[in-house]
KESE-858107 format. One record per residue (C-alpha): residue number from 0; residue in three letters; x, y, z. Coordinates in nm, 3 decimals, padded with zeros to 5 digits. Layout:
BEGIN
+-----+---------+---------+---------+---------+
: num : residuo :       x :       y :       z :
+-----+---------+---------+---------+---------+
: NUM :     Ala :       X :       Y :       Z :
...
+-----+---------+---------+---------+---------+
! end
This chain:
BEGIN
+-----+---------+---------+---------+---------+
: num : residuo :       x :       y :       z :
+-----+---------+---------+---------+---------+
:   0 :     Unk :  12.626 :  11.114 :  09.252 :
:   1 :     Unk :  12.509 :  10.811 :  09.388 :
:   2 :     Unk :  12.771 :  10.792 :  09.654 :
:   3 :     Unk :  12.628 :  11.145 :  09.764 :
:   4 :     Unk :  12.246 :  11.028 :  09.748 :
:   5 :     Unk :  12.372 :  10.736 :  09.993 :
:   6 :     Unk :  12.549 :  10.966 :  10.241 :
:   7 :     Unk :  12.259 :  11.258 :  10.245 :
:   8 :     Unk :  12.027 :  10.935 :  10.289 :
:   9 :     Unk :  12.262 :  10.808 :  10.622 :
:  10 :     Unk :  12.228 :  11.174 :  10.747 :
:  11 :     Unk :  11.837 :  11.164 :  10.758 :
:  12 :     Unk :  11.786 :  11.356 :  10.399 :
:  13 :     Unk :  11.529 :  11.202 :  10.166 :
:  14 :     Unk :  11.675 :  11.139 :  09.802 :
:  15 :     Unk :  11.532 :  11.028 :  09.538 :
:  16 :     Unk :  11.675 :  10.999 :  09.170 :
:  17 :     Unk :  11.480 :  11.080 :  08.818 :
:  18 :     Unk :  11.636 :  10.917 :  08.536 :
:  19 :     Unk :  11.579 :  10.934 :  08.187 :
:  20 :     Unk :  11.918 :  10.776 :  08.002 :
:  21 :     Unk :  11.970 :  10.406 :  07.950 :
:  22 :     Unk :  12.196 :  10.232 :  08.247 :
:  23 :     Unk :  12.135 :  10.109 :  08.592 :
:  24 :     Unk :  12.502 :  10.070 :  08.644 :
:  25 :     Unk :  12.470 :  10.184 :  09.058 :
:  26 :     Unk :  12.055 :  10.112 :  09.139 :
:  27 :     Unk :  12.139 :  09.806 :  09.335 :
:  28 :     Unk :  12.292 :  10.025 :  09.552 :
:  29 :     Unk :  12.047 :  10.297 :  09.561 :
:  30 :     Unk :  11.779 :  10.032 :  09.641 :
:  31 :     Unk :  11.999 :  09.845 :  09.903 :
:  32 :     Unk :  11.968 :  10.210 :  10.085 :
:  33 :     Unk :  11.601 :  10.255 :  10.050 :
:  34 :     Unk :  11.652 :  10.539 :  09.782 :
:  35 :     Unk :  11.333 :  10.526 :  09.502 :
:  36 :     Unk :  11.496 :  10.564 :  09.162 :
:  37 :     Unk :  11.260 :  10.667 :  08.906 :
:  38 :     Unk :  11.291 :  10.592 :  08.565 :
:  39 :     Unk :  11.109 :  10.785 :  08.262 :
:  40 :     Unk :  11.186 :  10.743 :  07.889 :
:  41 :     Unk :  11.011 :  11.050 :  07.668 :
:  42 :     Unk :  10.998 :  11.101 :  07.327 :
:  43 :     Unk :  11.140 :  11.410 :  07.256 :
:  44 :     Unk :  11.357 :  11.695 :  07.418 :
:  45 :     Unk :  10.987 :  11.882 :  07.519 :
:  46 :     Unk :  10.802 :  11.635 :  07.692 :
:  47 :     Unk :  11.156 :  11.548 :  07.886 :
:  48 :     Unk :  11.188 :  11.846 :  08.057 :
:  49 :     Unk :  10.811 :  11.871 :  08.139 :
:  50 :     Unk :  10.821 :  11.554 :  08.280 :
:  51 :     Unk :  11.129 :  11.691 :  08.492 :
:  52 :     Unk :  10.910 :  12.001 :  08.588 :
:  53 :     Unk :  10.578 :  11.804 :  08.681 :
:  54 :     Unk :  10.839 :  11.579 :  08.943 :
:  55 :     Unk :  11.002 :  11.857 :  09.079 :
:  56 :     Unk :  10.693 :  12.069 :  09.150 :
:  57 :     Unk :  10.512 :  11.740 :  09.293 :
:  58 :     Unk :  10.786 :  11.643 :  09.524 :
:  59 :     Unk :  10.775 :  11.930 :  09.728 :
:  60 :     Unk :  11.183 :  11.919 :  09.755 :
:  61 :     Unk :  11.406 :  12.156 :  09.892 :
:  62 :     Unk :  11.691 :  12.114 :  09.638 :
:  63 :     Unk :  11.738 :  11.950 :  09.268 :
:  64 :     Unk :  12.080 :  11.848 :  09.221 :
:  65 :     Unk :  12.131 :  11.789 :  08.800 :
:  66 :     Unk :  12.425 :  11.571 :  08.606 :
:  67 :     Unk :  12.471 :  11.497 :  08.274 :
:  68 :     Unk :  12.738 :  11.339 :  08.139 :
+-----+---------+---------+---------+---------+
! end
């Protein structure tokens, strides 16, 4: 995922990442390529996804790419 963000990012695409696990194994390299990585902890499965929604309807983007692993 993050080696995709970087590449879309080269090509002119703005990326940004919402994350809501524990980890920030790759963010040095999302930073080193200008890429905001935002991070959100909620306390329940409810307040998660409307946390998801309210991004993705303020953003304004033209595609949501999820992963969970």
């Amino acid at each position: 995922m993050t080696n995709l963000a970087i590449l879309l990012n080269q090509k002119g695409y703005n990326v940004e990442f919402y994350c809501y696990g524990k980890g920030d194994f790759y963010e040095h390299l999302l930073h080193n390529n200008s890429i905001p990585v935002h991070w959100h902890s909620h306390s329940n499965y409810l307040a998660l996804l409307l946390g998801i929604r309210k991004f993705i309807r303020s953003g304004n983007f033209k595609a949501v790419i999820t992963f969970l692993s």
